[in-house]
C-alpha positions as CSV (number, residue, x, y, z in Angstrom):
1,X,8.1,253.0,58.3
2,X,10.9,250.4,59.6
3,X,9.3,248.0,57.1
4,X,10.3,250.0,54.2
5,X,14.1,250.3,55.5
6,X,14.3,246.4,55.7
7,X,12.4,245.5,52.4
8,X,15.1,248.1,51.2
9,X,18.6,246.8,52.4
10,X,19.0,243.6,50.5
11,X,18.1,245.3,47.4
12,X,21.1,248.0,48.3
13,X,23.3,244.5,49.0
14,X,22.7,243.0,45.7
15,X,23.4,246.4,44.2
16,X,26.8,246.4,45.8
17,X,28.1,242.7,45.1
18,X,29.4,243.1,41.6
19,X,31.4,246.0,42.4
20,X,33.1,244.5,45.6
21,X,33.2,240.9,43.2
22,X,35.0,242.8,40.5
23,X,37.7,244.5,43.1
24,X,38.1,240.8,44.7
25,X,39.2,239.6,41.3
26,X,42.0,242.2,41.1
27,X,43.6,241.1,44.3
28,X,43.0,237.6,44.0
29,X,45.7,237.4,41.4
30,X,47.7,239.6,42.0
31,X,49.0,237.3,45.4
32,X,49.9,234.2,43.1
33,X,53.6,233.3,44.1
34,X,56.2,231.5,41.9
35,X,58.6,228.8,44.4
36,X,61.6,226.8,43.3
37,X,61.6,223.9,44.9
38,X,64.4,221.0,45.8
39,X,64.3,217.5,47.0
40,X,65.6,214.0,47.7
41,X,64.9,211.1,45.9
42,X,63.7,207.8,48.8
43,X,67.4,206.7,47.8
44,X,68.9,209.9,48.6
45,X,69.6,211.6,45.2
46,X,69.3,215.0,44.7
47,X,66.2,215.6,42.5
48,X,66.0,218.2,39.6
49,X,64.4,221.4,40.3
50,X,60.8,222.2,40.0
51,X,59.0,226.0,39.6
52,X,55.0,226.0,40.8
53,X,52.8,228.8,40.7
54,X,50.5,229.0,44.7
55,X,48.6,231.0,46.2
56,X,48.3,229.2,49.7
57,X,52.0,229.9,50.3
58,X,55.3,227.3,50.8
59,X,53.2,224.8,52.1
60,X,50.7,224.6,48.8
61,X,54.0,224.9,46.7
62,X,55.5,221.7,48.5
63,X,52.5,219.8,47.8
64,X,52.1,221.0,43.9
65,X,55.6,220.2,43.5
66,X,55.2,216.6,45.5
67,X,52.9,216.0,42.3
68,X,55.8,217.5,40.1
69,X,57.5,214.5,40.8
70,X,55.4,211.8,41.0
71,X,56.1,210.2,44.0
72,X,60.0,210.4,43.6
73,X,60.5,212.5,46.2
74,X,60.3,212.6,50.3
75,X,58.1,214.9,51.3
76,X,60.0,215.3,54.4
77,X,63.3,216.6,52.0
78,X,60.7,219.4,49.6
79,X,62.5,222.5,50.2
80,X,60.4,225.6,48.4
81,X,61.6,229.3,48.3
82,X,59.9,232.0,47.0
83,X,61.5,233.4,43.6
């Protein structure tokens, strides 16, 4: 009898994954968040503002806009707020 009960739950599991995968999807972009982001040049010059898209929050958005730049800016100067 307990047999029958195991054999049975992974097939109820697989049954189940596409409708929990299909709800993950929903949320998954709905928690994208668009940053404007500032820095200084290695010389000290203001550089020109950047917008990136993250989900991992400010410190994803400070890296993506690091890249923005190419290597222009200190990382230690990346300012990022949430718009």
């Amino acid at each position: 009898m307990r047999v029958r009960y195991l054999m049975g739950l992974p097939v109820a599991v697989m049954a189940m994954v596409p409708v929990f995968g299909f709800a993950a999807t929903g949320t998954a972009q709905a928690r994208v968040q668009t940053y404007s982001c500032t820095a200084e040049s290695w010389g000290g010059e203001q550089l020109g503002p950047v917008t990136v898209e993250s989900k991992y929050g400010v410190r994803a958005a400070k890296g993506l806009a690091k890249t923005e730049w190419r290597g222009e800016a200190e990382y230690a100067t990346i300012e990022c707020t949430p718009v």
